[in-house]
TORKOLGU-678523 format. One record per residue (C-alpha): x, y, z; residue in one letter. Coordinates in nm, 3 decimals. Layout:
% residues N
X_Y_Z_A
...
***
This chain:
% residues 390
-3.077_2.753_-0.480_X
-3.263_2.526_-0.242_X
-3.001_2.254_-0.290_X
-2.723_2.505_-0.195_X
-2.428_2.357_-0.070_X
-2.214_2.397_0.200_X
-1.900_2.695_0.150_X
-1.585_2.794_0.318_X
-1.741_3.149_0.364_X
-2.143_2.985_0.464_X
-2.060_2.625_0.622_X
-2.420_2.657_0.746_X
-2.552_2.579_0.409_X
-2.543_2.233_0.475_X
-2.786_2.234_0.715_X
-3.053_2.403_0.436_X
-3.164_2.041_0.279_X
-3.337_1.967_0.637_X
-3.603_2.233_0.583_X
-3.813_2.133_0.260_X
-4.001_2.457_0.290_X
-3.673_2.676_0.135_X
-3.728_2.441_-0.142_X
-4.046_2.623_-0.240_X
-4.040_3.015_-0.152_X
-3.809_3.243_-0.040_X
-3.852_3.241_0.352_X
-3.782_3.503_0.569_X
-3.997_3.481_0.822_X
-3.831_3.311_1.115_X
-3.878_3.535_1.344_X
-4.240_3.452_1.324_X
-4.262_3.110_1.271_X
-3.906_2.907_1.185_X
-3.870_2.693_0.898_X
-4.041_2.301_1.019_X
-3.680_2.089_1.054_X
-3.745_1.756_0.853_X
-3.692_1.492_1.142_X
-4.031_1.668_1.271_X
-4.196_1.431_1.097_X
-4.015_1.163_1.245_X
-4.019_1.271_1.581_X
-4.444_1.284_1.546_X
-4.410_0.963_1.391_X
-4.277_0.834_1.716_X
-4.551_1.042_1.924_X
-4.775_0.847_1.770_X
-4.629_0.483_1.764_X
-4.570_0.508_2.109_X
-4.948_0.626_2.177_X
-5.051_0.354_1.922_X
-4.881_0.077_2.071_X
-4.778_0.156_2.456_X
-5.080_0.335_2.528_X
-5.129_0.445_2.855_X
-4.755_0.299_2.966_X
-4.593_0.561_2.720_X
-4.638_0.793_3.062_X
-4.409_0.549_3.270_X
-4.184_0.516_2.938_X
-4.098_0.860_2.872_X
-4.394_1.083_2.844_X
-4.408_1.203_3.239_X
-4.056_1.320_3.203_X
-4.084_1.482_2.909_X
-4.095_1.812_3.022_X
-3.804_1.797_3.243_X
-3.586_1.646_2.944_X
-3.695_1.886_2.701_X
-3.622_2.188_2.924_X
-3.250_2.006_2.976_X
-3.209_2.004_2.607_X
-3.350_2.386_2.564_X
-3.114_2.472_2.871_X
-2.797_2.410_2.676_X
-2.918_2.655_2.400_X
-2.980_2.912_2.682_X
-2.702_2.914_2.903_X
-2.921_2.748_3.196_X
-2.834_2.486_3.411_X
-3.019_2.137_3.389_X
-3.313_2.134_3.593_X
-3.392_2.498_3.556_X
-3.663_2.481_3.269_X
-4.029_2.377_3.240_X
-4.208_2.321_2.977_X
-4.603_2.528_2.937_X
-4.807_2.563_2.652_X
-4.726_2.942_2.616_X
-4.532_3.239_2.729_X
-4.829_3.418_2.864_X
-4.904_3.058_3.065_X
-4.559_3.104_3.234_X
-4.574_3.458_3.327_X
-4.883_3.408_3.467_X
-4.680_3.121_3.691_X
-4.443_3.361_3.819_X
-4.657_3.669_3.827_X
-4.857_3.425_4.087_X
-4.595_3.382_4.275_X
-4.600_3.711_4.476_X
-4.890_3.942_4.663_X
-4.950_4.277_4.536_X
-5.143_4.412_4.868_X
-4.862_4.583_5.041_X
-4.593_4.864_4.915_X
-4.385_4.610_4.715_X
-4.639_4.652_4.382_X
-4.541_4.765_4.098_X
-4.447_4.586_3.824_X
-4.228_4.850_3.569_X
-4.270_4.780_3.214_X
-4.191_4.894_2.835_X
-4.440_5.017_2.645_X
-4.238_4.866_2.360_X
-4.282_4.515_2.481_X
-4.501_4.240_2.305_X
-4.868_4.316_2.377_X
-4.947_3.926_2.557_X
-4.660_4.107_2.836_X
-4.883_4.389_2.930_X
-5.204_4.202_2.883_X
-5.117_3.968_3.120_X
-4.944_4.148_3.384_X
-5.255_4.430_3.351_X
-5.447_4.164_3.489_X
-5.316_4.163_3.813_X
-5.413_4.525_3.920_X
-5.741_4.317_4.078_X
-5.478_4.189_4.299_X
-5.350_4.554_4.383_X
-5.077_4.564_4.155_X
-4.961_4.902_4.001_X
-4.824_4.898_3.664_X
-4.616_5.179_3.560_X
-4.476_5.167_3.158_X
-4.184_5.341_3.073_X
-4.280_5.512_2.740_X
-4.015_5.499_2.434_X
-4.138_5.792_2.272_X
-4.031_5.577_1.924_X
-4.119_5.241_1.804_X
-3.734_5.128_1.754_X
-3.561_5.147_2.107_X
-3.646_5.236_2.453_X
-3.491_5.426_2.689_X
-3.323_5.205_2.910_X
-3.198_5.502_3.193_X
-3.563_5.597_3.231_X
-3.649_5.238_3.325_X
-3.363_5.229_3.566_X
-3.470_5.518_3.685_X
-3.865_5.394_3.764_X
-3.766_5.112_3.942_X
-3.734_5.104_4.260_X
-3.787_5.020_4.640_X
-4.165_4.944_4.561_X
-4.085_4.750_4.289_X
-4.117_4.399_4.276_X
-4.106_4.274_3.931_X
-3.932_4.394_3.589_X
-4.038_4.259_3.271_X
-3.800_4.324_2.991_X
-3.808_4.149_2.632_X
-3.420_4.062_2.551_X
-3.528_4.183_2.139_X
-3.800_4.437_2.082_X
-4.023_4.271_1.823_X
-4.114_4.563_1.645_X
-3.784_4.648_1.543_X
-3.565_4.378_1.636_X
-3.360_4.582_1.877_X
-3.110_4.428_2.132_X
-3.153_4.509_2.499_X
-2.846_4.557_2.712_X
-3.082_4.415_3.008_X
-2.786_4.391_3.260_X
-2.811_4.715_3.440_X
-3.172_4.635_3.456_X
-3.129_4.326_3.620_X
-2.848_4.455_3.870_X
-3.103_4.775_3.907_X
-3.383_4.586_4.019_X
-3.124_4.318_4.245_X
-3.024_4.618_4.444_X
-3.402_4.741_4.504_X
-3.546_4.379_4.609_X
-3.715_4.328_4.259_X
-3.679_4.055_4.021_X
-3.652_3.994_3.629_X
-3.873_3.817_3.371_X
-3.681_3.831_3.093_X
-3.886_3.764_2.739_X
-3.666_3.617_2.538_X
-3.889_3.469_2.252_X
-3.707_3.694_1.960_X
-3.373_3.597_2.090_X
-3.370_3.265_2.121_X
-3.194_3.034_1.869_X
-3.064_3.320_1.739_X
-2.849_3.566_1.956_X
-2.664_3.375_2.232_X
-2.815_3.356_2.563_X
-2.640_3.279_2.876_X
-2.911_3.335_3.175_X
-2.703_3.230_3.383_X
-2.403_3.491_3.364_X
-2.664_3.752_3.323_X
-2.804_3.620_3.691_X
-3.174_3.677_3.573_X
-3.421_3.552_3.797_X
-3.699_3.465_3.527_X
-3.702_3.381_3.148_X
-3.999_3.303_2.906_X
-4.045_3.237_2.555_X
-4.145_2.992_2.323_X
-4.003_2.768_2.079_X
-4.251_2.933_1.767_X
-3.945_3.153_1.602_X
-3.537_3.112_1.539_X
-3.548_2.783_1.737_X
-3.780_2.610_1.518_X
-3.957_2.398_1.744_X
-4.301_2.517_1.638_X
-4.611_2.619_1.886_X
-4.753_2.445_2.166_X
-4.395_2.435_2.352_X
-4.369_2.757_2.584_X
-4.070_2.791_2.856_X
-4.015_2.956_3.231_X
-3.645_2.950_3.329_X
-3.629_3.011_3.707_X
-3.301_3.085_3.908_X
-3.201_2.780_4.085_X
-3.163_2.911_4.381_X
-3.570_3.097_4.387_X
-3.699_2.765_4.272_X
-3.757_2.608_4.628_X
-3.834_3.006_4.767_X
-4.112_3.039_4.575_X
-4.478_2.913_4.588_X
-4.709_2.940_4.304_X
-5.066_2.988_4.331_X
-5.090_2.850_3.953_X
-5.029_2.540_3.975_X
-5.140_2.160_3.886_X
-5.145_1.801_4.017_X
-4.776_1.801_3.781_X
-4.633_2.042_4.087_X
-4.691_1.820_4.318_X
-4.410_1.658_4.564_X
-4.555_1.342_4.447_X
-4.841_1.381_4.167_X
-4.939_0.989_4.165_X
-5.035_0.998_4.530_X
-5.345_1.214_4.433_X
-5.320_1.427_4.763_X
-5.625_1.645_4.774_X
-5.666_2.011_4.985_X
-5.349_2.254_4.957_X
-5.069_2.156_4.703_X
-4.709_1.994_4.847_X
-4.502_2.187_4.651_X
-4.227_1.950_4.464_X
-3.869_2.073_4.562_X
-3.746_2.079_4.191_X
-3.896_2.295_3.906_X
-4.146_2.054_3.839_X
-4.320_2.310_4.095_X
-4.425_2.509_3.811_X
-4.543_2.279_3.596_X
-4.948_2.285_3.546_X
-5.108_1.999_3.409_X
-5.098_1.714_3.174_X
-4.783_1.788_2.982_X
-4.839_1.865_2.579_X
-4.667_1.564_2.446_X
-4.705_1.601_2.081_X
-4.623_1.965_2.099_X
-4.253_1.864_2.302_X
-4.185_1.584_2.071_X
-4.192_1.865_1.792_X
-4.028_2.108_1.982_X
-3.730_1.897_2.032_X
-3.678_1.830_1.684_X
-3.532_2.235_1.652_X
-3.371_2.218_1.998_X
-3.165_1.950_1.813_X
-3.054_2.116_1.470_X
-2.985_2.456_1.702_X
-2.772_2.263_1.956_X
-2.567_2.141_1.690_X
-2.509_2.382_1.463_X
-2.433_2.634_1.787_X
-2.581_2.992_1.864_X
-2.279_3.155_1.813_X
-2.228_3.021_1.451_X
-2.598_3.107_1.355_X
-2.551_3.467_1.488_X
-2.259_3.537_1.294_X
-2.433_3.457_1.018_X
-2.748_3.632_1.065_X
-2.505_3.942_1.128_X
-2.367_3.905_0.772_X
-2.708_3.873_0.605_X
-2.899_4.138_0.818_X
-2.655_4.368_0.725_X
-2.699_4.326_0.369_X
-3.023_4.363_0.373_X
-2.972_4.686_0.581_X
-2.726_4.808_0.348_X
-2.931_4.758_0.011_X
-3.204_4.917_0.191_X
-2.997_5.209_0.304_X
-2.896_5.222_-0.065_X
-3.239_5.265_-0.197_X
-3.317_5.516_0.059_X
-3.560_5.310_0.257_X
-3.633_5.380_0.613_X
-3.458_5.093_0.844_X
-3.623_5.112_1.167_X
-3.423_4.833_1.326_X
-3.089_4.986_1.503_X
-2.787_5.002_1.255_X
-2.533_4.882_1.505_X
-2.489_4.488_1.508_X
-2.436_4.497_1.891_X
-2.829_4.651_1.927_X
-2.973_4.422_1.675_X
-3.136_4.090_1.687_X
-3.220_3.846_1.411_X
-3.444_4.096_1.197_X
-3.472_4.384_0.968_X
-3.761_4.610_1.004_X
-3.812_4.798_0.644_X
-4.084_5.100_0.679_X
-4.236_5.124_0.312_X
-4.517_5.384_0.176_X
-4.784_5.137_0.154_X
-4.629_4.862_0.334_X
-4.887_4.644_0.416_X
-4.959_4.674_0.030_X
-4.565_4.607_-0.052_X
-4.587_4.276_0.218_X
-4.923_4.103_-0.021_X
-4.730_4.162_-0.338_X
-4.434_3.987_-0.170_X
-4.608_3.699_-0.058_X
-4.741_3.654_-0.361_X
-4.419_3.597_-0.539_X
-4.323_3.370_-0.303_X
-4.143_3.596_-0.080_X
-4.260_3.499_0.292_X
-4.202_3.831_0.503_X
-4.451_3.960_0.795_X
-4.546_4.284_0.796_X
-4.656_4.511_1.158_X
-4.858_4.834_1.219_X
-4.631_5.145_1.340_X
-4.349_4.950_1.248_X
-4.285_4.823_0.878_X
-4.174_4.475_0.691_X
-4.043_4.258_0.889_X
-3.797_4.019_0.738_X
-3.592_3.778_0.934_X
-3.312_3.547_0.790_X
-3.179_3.224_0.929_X
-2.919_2.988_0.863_X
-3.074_2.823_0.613_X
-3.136_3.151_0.393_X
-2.871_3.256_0.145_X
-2.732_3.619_0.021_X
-2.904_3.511_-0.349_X
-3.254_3.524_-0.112_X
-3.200_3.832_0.054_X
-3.095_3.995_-0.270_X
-3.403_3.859_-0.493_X
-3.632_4.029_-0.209_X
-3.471_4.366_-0.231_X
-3.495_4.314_-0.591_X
-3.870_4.213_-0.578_X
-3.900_4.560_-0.312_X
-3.775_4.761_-0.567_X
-3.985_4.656_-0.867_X
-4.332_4.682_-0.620_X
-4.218_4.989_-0.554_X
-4.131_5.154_-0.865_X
-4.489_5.055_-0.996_X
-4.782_5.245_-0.942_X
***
């Protein structure tokens, strides 16, 4: 199986023999942590030469820039222009960038959330009710989809920002965030759009979609690995806007070692931090790469065919699917709600079978386009013999 090759009806199979892990288990689990590419290894390799024998000069040769060239490479993937994209170590490191950018002290303070959104969102943005910010979260009253015409309906002239995740992770649900974002253009608010279980794997174009924001991280479907967060930010806000988190790398001109208030660069290099995380980019770019060239739009019509299935086996067996039926609503994953799931996920693991499993939600399984039908099969068959037993 792990040599599969490549097939009129899966050309993607090809691209299987540059992830040794599928040689080993059955994994399903990229929408926690994507299979490593193979040319990591090489791209470290050069991380470290370059430390090894440039030393400090690797920063003139290639290491300063690194962030800008890495965001141009992501930028492709995402429908963003060049120059667009910075690199942080984190997405809760860039929201905290742009929730900086604005003051909470007079009427335009709230900040309208989901209640289904990943918990870093809501930490993060909680945080700023020292700085008089009112957060108001739009409950689902389910842990599959939220209602998107009560969150229209909560934002408004006091609003000033909207974070929305593109795909729920709990259920891997598909968020027609449009009338969001023209909602919130017509109040005076803006967008940070999560896009962390999208990414890699449902095409992206921020651009069309005229978001303001977008965060996320390279962790899941893009296989980049940790350590290499994003902030997208709408060219035309990028000179508009001033944030109070910042580092020497925001500066107009970071060598001159200005001290007192920051110069703001012109370019998005204003929202970089610090030191850039070299070793963490040079990994990163390694799944930028493979993604780039196989194309979003080939890898989601593939991940369409296996979700569904997985979806339909389940639905055969009588299984609760709480991940929305419709391919339109879904994302990359299947969530699978099992009597004793957590239970179901150990025995799984332990046969090799590399799922994820989430409280008031179920198994999480994930596909790529390195996984084959045989895979998703032999873990529905290993689901129904756990099962079965007592």
């Amino acid at each position: 199986m792990a040599g599969a090759p490549a097939t009129p009806s899966d050309p993607l199979l090809c691209w299987r023999s540059e992830f040794p892990i599928v040689d080993t288990c059955t994994y399903l689990a990229s929408h926690s942590l994507g299979a490593m590419p193979r040319r990591v290894r090489d791209c470290l390799t050069a991380f470290a030469d370059e430390w090894d024998r440039r030393g400090v000069r690797a920063w003139r040769e290639g290491w300063w820039d690194l962030g800008r060239t890495t965001g141009n490479l992501l930028a492709g993937i995402l429908g963003a222009a060049p120059g667009t994209i910075s690199m942080h170590q984190n997405v809760t490191v860039a929201q905290s960038i742009v929730a900086s950018c604005f003051s909470f002290a007079g009427s335009r303070r709230k900040i309208v959330m989901q209640d289904l959104d990943f918990p870093t969102n809501h930490y993060l943005f909680e945080g700023f009710r020292r700085y008089g910010a009112e957060i108001v979260y739009v409950q689902s009253g389910n842990s599959m989809c939220a209602p998107l015409d009560q969150l229209l309906t909560a934002i408004d002239e006091d609003t000033v920002l909207v974070p929305i995740s593109l795909v729920l992770f709990r259920s891997g649900c598909l968020q027609d965030v449009r009338p969001v974002i023209e909602k919130a253009h017509r109040e005076g608010a803006l967008v940070v759009l999560d896009v962390y279980q999208a990414a890699g794997t449902v095409p992206i174009d921020l651009a069309a979609l005229d978001v303001d924001f977008a965060v996320g991280g390279s962790v899941k479907w893009l296989c980049g690995g940790p350590g290499a967060g994003y902030l997208y930010v709408r060219p035309d806000l990028i000179s508009l806007l001033r944030p109070a988190i910042v580092g020497w790398a925001g500066h107009a001109e970071p060598f001159a070692f200005e001290t007192g208030s920051i110069r703001y660069s012109e370019t998005i290099e204003r929202f970089h931090s610090g030191t850039p995380n070299v070793p963490a980019l040079y990994s990163a770019r390694a799944g930028y790469e493979v993604v780039a060239e196989i194309g979003v739009q080939a890898i989601r019509q593939k991940s369409l065919v296996l979700t569904r299935r997985l979806m339909d086996a389940a639905q055969q067996r009588g299984w609760m699917i709480r991940t929305p039926a419709i391919d339109s609503a879904r994302g990359g994953s299947v969530v699978i709600d099992l009597p004793d799931g957590a239970r179901v996920t150990d025995r799984l693991l332990e046969r090799g079978i590399i799922v994820d499993h989430r409280p008031d939600a179920g198994i999480r399984m994930a596909p790529h386009f390195y996984n084959t039908e045989a895979e998703i099969d032999r873990a529905v068959a290993a689901m129904d013999e756990i099962t079965t037993r007592p």
